[in-house]
MIDOSE-1310 file (N, C-alpha, C; in nm, 2 decimals, decimal comma, always signed):
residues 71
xxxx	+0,94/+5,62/+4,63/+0,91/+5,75/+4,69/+0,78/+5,81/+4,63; +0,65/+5,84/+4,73/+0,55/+5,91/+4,63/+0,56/+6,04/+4,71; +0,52/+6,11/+4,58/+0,50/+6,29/+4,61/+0,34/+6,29/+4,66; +0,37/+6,34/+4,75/+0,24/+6,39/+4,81/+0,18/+6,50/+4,71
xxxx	+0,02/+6,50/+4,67/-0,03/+6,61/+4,61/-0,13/+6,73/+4,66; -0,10/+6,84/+4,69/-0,18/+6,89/+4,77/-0,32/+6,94/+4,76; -0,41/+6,87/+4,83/-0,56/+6,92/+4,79/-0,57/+7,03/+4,75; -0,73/+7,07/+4,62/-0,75/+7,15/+4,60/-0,83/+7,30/+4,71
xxxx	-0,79/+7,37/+4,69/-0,91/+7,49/+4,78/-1,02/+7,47/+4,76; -1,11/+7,47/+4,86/-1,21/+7,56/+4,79/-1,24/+7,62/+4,82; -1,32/+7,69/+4,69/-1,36/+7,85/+4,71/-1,25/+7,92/+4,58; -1,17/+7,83/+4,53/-1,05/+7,91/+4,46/-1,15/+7,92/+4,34
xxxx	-1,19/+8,04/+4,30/-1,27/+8,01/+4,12/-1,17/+8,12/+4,10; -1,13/+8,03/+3,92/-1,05/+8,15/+3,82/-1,12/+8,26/+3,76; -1,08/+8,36/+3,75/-1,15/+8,49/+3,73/-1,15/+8,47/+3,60; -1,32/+8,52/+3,51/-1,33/+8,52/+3,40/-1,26/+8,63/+3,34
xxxx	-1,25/+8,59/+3,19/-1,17/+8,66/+3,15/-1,26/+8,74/+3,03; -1,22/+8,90/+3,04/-1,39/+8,98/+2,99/-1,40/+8,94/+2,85; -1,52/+8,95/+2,81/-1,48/+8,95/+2,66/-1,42/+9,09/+2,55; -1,38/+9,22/+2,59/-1,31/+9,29/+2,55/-1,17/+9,26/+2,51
xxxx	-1,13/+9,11/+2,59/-0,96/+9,13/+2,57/-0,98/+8,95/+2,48; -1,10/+8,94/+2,44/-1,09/+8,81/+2,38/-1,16/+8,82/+2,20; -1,23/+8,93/+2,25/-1,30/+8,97/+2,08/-1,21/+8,99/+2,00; -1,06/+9,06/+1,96/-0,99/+9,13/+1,89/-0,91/+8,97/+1,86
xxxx	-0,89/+8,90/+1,96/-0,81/+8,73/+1,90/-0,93/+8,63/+1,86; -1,01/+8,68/+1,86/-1,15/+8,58/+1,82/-1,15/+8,64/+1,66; -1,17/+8,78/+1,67/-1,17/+8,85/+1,55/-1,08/+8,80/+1,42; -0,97/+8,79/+1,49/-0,81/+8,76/+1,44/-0,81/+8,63/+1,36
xxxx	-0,81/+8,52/+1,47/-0,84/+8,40/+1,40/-0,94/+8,37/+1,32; -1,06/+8,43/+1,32/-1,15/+8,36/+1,22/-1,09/+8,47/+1,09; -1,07/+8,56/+1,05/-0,98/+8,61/+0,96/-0,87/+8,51/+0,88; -0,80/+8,46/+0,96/-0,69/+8,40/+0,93/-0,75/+8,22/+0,93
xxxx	-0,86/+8,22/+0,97/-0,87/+8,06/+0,91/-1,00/+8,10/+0,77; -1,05/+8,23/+0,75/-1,15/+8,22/+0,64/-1,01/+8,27/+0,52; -0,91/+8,30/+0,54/-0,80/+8,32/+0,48/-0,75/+8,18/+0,44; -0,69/+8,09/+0,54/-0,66/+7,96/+0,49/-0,80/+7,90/+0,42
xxxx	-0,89/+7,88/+0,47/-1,03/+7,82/+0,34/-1,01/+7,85/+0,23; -1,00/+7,99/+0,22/-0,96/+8,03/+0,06/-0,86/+8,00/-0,03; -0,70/+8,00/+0,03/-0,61/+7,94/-0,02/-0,60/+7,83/-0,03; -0,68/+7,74/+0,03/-0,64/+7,56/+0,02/-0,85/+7,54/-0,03
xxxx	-0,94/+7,61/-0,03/-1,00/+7,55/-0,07/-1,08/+7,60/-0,20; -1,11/+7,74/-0,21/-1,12/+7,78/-0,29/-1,05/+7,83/-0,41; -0,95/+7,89/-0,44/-0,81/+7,90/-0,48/-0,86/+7,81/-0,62; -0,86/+7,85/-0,73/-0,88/+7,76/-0,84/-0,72/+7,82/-0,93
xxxx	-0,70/+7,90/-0,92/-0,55/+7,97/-1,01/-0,63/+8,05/-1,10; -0,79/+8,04/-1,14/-0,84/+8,09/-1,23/-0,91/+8,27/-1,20; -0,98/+8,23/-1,12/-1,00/+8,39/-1,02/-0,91/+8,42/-0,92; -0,81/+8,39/-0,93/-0,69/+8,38/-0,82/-0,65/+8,48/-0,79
xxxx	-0,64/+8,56/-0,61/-0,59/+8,70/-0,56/-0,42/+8,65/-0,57; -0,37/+8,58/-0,60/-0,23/+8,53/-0,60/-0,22/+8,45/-0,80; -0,18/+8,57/-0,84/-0,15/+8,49/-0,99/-0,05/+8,40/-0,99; -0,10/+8,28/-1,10/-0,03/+8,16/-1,10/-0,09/+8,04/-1,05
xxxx	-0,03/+7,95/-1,09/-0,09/+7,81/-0,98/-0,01/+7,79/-0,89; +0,10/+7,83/-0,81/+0,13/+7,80/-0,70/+0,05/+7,76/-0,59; -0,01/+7,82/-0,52/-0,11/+7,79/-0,45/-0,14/+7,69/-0,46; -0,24/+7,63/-0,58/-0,30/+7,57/-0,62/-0,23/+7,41/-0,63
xxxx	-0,08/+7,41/-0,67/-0,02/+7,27/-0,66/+0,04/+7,26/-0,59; +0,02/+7,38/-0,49/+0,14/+7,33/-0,34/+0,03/+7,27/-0,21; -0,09/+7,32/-0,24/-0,22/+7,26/-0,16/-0,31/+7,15/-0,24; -0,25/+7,13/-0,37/-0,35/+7,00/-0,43/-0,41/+6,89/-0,33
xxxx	-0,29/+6,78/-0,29/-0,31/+6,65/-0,20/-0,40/+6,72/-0,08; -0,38/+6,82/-0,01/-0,47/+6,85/+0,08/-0,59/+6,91/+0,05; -0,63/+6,94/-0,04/-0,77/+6,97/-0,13/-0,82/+6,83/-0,16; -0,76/+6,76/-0,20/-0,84/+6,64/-0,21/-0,87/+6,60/-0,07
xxxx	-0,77/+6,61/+0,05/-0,77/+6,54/+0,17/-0,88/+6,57/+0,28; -0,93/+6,72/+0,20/-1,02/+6,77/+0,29/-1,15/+6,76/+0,21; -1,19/+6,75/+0,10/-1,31/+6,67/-0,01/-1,31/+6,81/-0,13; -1,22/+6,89/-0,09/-1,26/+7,00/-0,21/-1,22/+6,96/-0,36
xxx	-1,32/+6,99/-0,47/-1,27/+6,91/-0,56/-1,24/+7,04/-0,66; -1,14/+6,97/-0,75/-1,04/+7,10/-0,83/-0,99/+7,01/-0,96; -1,10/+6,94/-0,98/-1,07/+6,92/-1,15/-1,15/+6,90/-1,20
């Protein structure tokens, strides 16, 4: 049995979407990944905003995985 697929329109274009409602999650994310760089790549335990090495031995294998070097 095949399903029939039904052609596309045309003329159908998807409405852009403004950049007002995309800045504030653009904003967002690059926050939260210059946040992750820091904990997995800069993060030494030594100037550390999180005292201790936690950080630091729970991201080791993936410091090395990504070329940052920490010894």
């Amino acid at each position: 049995m095949t399903h029939a697929v039904p052609a596309p329109t045309t003329g159908a274009v998807p409405a852009p979407i403004p950049l007002r409602e995309i800045a504030p999650w653009a904003i967002f994310a690059g926050v939260v990944m210059l946040v992750l760089l820091y904990l997995v790549g800069i993060d030494q335990g030594v100037t550390s905003l999180v005292p201790g090495a936690m950080i630091h031995e729970f991201v080791h294998d993936g410091r090395h995985l990504l070329g940052f070097p920490c010894h």
